[in-house]
C-alpha positions in Angstrom: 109.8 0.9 -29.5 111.4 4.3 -28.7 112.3 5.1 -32.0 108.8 4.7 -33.2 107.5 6.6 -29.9 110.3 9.7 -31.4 109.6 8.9 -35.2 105.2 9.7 -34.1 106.3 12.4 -32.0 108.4 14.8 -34.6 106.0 13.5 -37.3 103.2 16.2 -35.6 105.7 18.7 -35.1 105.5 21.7 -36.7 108.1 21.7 -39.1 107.4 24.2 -41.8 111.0 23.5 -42.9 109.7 20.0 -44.8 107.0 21.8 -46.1 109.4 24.3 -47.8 111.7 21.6 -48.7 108.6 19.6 -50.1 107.6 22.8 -52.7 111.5 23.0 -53.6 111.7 19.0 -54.4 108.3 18.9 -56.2 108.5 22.1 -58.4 112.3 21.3 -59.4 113.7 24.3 -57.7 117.2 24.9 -56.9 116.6 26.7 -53.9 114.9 29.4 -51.3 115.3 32.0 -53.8 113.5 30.3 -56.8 110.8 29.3 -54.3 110.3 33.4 -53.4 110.1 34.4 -56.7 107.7 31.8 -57.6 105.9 32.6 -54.5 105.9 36.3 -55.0 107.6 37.0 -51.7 110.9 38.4 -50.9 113.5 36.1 -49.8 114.1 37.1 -46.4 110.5 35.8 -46.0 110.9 32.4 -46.2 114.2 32.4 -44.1 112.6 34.0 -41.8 109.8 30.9 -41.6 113.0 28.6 -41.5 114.1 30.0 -38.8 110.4 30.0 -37.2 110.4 34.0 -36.8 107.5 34.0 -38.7 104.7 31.8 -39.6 103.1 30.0 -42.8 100.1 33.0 -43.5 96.9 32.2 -45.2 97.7 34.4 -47.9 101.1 32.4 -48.3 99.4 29.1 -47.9 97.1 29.4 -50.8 99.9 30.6 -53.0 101.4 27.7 -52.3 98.7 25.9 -53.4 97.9 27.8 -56.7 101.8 27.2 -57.7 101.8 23.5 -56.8 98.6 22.0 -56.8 99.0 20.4 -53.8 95.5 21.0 -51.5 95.6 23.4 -48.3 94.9 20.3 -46.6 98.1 18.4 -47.8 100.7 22.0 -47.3 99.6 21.9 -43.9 99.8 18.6 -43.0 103.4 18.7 -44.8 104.2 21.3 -42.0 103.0 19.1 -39.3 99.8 21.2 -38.9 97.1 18.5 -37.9 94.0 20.2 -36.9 90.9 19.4 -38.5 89.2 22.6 -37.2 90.2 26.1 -36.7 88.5 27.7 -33.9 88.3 31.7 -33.6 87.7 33.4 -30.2 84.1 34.8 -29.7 85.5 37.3 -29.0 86.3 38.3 -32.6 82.5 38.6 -33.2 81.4 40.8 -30.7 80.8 44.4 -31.9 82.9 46.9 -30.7 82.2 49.1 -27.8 79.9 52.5 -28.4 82.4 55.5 -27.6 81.1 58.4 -26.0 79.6 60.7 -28.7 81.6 63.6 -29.5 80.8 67.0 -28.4 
């Protein structure tokens, strides 16, 4: 029962190191490097998401899926990103502050 209980738990982790290693396998790559170029990114981008300093962009993410094929829906959840909705702050919609007028 505990190994099930760990098994569920790193399942929804995010883990953009499978989703990496998922492109690699299914695009018959040899390695990070093949993946960048194909990607159009420099290398030290996707070590940098292996080693969680930076994050899977939307930008990235649809690259991803022009190259493979694989939906948005599937790269995320390959990454352990389960949400079904994105929610942005309504804050992002409010217009910005009049400044004074200049003199």
């Amino acid at each position: 029962m505990a190994n099930l209980l760990e098994l569920q738990t790193r399942e929804f982790q995010y883990d953009p190191d499978n989703l990496l290693d998922t492109l690699i396998h299914h695009l018959h790559f040899k390695n990070d490097a093949a993946l960048s170029r194909a990607l159009e990114v420099a290398p030290p981008v996707i070590s940098k998401i292996r080693h969680r300093r930076l994050s899977v962009g939307a930008s990235l993410l649809i690259r991803m899926h022009e190259i493979s094929e694989y939906s948005i829906k599937d790269l995320r959840a390959f990454m352990g990103d389960r949400r079904t909705k994105f929610r942005i702050s309504p804050q992002h919609f409010k217009p910005k502050p009049a400044s004074a007028a200049p003199l």
